[in-house]
N, C-alpha and C positions, 0 to 999 in steps of 0.2 A: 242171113245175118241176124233179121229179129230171134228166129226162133235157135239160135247158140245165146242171143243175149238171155233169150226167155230160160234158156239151160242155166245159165251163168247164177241168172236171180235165184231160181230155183233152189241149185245146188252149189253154191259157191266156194270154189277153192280157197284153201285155207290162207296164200299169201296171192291171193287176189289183186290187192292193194298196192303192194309191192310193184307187180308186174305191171301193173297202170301206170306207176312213174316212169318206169323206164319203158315201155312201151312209147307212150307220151313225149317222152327224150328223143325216140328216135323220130316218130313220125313228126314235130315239130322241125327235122332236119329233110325232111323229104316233102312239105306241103310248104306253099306258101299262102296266103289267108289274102294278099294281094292282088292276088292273078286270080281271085271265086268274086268273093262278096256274096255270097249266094245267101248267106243268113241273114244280109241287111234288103236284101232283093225281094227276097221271098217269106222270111218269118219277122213277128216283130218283139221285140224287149217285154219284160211285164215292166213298167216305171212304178220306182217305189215314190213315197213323199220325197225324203231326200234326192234321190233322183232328177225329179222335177224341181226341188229348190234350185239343185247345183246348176243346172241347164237355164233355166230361167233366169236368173242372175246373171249367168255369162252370157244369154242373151238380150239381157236387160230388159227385161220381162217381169210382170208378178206370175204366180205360180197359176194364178183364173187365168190370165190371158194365154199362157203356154197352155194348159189344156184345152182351152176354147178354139186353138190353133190346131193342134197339133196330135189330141188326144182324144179317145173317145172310153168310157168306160163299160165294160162286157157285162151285159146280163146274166146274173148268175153268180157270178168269180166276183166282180167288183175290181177285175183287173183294170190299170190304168194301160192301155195299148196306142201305138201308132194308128191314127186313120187311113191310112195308106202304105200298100206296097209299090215299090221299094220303099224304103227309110226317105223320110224328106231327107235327112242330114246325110243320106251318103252322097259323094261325088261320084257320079257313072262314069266319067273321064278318066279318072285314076282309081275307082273302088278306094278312095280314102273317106274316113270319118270328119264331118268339117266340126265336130264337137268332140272330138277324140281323147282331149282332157278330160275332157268331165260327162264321157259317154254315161249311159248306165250301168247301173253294176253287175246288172245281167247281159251285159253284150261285156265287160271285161271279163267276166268268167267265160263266156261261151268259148269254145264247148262245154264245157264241165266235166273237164279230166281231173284236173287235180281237188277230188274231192277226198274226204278220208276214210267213208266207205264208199266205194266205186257200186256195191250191188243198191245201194239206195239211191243211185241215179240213173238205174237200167232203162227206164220208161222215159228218160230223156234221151237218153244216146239211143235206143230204139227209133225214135222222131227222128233227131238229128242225121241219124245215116244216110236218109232220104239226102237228105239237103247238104250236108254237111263232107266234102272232101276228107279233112283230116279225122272226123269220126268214122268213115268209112273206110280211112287204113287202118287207123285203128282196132278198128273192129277183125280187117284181112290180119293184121297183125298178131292179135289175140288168139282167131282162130289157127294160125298157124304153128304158132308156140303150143298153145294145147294140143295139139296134131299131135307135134314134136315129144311131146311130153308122154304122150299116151304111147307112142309106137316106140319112145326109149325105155319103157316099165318090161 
């Protein structure tokens, strides 16, 4: 599956884009994000400023004490990340989010399907497939239609 995404970047079809949404359409009808949690389990958010504003305050929290809590910053990146897997904030009972309003903004995009060039996100849905149920139909999906595509020419 990496190395079709690594073809995809490479050489990318010309309505690419296109096929992502509805692609996307369908596997959102065949995955449910309820019954995984495996991106809150296993990977963690990058937290922007805002990020940490909006959470902190619904926490009633300053934004030093939420990171002193909860955050720790990567060497290198200066990414602001979770100290720990799983997410403090998921519930393992139900795989729900107890911050789910004002998650991050990188856990309401994830996966990162609906982007508007799909080939400039390849190195994430690469990662993601590992982890990720619906990028990994995704991605079965992808391949399948390009199959289709090649063997109807």
């Amino acid at each position: 599956m990496r190395a079709f995404l690594a073809r995809l970047q490479k050489n990318p079809p010309k309505k690419l884009d296109q096929l992502t949404v509805k692609v996307e359409q369908e596997v959102w009808q065949e995955v449910n994000c309820m019954t995984c949690a495996n991106c809150c389990k296993s990977m963690t958010p990058t937290y922007k400023l805002k990020d940490m504003q909006r959470i902190s305050a619904h926490l009633g929290m300053t934004v030093r004490e939420f990171k002193n809590k909860w955050l720790y910053q990567e060497k290198g990146t200066g990414y602001w990340l979770n100290r720990r897997n799983p997410c403090q904030f998921l519930e393992p009972e139900t795989n729900m989010c107890s911050i789910y309003e004002v998650r991050p903004v990188d856990c309401a995009g994830f996966p990162h399907f609906s982007r508007k060039k799909m080939v400039e996100f390849m190195h994430v849905h690469k990662q993601n497939v590992e982890f990720c149920p619906a990028t990994y139909r995704m991605v079965e999906k992808m391949m399948e239609k390009f199959k289709a595509t090649v063997h109807s020419k």
